[in-house]
DRENDRENTI-771817 format. One line per 3 residues: number of its first residue (from 1); their letters; for each residue x, y, z of N, C-alpha, C, O. Coordinates in steps of 0.05 Angstrom, whole numbers, plus 5000, padded with zeros to 4 digits. Example, Ala and Ser with C-alpha at 12.3 -4.5 7.8 and 13.67 -1.06 7.14 Angstrom:
BEGIN
1> AS> 5264:4886:5156:5246:4910:5156:5264:4934:5156:5285:4934:5169  5257:4955:5142:5273:4979:5143:5258:5001:5157:5268:5023:5161
This chain:
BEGIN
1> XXX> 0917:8409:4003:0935:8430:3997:0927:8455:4012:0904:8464:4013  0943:8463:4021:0941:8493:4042:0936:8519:4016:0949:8521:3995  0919:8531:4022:0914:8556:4007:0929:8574:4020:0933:8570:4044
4> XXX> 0944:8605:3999:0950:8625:4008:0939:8644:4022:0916:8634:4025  0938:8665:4033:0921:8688:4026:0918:8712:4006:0903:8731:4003  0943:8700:3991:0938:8709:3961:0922:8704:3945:0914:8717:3926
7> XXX> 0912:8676:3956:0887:8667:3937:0858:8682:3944:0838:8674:3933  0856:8697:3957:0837:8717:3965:0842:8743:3956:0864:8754:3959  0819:8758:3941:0823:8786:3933:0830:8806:3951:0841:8827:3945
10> XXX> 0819:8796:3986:0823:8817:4009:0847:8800:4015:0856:8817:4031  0860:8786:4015:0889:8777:4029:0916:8782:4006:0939:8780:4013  0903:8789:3971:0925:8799:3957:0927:8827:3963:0949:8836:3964
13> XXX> 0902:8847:3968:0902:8866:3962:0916:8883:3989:0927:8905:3986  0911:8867:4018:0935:8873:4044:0959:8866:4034:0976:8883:4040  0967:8845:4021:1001:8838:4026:1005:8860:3998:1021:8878:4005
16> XXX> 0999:8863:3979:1011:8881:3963:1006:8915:3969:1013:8932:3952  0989:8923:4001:0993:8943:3997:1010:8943:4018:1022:8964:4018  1019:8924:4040:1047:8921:4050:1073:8927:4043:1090:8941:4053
19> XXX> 1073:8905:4012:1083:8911:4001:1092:8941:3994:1113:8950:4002  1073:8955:3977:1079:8977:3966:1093:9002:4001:1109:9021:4000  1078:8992:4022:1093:9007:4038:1125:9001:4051:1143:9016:4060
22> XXX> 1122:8973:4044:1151:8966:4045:1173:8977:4029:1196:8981:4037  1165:8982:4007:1180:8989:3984:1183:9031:3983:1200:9045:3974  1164:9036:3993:1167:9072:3999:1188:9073:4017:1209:9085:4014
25> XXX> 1177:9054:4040:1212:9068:4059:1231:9057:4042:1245:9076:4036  1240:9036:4031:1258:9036:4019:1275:9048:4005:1300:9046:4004  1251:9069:3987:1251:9101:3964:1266:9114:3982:1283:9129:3974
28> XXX> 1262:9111:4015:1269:9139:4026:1294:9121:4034:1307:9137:4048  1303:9106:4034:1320:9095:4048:1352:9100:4028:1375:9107:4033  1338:9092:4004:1357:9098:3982:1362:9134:3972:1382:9143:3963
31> XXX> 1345:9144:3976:1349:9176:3975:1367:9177:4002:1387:9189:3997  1366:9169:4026:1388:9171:4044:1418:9159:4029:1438:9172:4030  1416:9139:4017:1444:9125:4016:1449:9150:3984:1473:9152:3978
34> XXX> 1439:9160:3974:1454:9173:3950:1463:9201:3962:1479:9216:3951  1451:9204:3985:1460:9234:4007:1496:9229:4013:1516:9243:4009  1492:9207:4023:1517:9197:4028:1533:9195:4018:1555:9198:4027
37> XXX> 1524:9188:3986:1548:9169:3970:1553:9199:3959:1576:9207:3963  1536:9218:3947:1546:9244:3938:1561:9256:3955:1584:9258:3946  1560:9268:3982:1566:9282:4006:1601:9265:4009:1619:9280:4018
40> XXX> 1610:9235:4003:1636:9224:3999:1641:9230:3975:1662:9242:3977  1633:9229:3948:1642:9237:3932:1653:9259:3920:1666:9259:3900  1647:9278:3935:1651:9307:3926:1673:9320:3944:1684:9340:3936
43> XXX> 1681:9308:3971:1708:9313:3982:1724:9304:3970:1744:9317:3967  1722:9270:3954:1740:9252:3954:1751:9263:3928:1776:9262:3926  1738:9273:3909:1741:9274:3885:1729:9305:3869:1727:9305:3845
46> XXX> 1723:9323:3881:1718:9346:3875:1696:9349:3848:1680:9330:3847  1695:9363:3833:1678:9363:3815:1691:9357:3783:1695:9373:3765  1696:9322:3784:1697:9310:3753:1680:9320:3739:1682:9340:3724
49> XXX> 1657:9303:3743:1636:9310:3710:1614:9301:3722:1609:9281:3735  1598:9321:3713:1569:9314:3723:1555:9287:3724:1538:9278:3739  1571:9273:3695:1567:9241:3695:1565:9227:3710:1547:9211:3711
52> XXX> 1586:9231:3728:1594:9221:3748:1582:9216:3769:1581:9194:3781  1569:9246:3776:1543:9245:3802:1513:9231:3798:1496:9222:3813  1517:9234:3767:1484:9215:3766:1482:9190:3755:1461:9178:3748
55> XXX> 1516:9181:3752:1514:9151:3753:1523:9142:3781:1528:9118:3783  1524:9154:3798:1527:9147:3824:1507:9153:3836:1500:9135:3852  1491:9175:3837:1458:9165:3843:1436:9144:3841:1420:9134:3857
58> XXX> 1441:9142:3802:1421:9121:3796:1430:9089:3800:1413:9071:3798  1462:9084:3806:1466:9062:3808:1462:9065:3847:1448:9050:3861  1468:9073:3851:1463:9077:3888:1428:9066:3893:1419:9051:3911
61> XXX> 1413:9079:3871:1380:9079:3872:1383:9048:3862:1376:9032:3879  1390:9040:3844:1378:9018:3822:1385:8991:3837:1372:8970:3835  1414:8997:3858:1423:8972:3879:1399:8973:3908:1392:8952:3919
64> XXX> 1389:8997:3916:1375:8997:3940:1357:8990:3930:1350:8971:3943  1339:8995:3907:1317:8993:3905:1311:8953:3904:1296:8939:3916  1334:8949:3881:1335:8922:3882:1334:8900:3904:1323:8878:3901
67> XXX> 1345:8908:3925:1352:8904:3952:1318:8900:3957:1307:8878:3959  1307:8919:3959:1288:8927:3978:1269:8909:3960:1262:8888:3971  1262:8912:3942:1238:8888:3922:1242:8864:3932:1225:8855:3947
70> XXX> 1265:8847:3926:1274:8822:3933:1267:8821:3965:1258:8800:3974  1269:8835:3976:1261:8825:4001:1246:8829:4013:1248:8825:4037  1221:8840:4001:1196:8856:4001:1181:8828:3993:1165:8815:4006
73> XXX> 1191:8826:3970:1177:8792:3962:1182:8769:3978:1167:8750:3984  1199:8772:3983:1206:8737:4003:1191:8751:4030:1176:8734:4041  1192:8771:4040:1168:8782:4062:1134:8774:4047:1118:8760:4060
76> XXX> 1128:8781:4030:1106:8775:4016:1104:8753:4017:1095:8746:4038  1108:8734:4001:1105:8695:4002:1111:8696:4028:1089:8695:4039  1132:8698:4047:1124:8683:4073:1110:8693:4095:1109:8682:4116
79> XXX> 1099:8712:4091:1076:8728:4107:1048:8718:4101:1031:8714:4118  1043:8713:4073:1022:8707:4071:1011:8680:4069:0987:8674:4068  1039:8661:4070:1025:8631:4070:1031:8618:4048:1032:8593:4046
82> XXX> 1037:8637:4026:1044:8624:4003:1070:8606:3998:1072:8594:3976  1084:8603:4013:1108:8589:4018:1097:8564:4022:1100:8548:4004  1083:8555:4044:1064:8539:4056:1052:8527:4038:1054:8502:4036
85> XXX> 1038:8542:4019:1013:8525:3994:1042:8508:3976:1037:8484:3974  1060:8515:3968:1078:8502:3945:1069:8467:3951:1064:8456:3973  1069:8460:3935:1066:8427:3940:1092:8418:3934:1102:8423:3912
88> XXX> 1110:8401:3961:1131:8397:3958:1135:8373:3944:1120:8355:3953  1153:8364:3918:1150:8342:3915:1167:8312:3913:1169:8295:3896  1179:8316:3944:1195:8305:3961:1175:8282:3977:1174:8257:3978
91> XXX> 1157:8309:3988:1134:8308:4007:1121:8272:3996:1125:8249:4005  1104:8283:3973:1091:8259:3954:1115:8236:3948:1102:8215:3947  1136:8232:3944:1150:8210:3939:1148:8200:3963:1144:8176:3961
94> XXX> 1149:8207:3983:1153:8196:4016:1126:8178:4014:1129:8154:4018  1105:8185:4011:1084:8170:4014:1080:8150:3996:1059:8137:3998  1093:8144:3980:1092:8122:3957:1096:8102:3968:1096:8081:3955
């Protein structure tokens, strides 16, 4: 069986601080997209209710952010090998 480099304290402790830098630009990526989504909202629709602007921030944040985890992780497992270690068990029937 193929080991990760997760299975190492120095090969979790690179991919999760990758990680965590993957996920900052993301922070900034989603503070861009709520620039946006406010900056359309406020021509389109003038000033409803304050409600309005900060459920359109935090859902603007809560979809980017989501975005960016999920694929922060599938960068994680296949960067580090851990895709690789899964024991397939297709693999093992074949050899029977």
């Amino acid at each position: 069986m193929h080991r990760s480099s997760l299975d190492t304290p120095e090969g979790a402790a690179f991919a999760w601080a990758r990680f965590r830098r993957i996920m900052r630009g993301w922070g900034w990526a989603s503070l861009v997209c709520v620039i946006v989504v406010e900056a359309w909202l406020w021509p389109s629709f003038g000033f409803s209710s304050l409600h309005v602007y900060l459920a359109s921030a935090v859902g603007t944040v809560g979809i980017v952010m989501m975005v960016g985890a999920l694929m922060g992780l599938v960068f994680l497992s296949s960067g580090t090998g851990h895709d690789e270690s899964v024991i397939d068990p297709t693999e093992i029937e074949k050899r029977r």
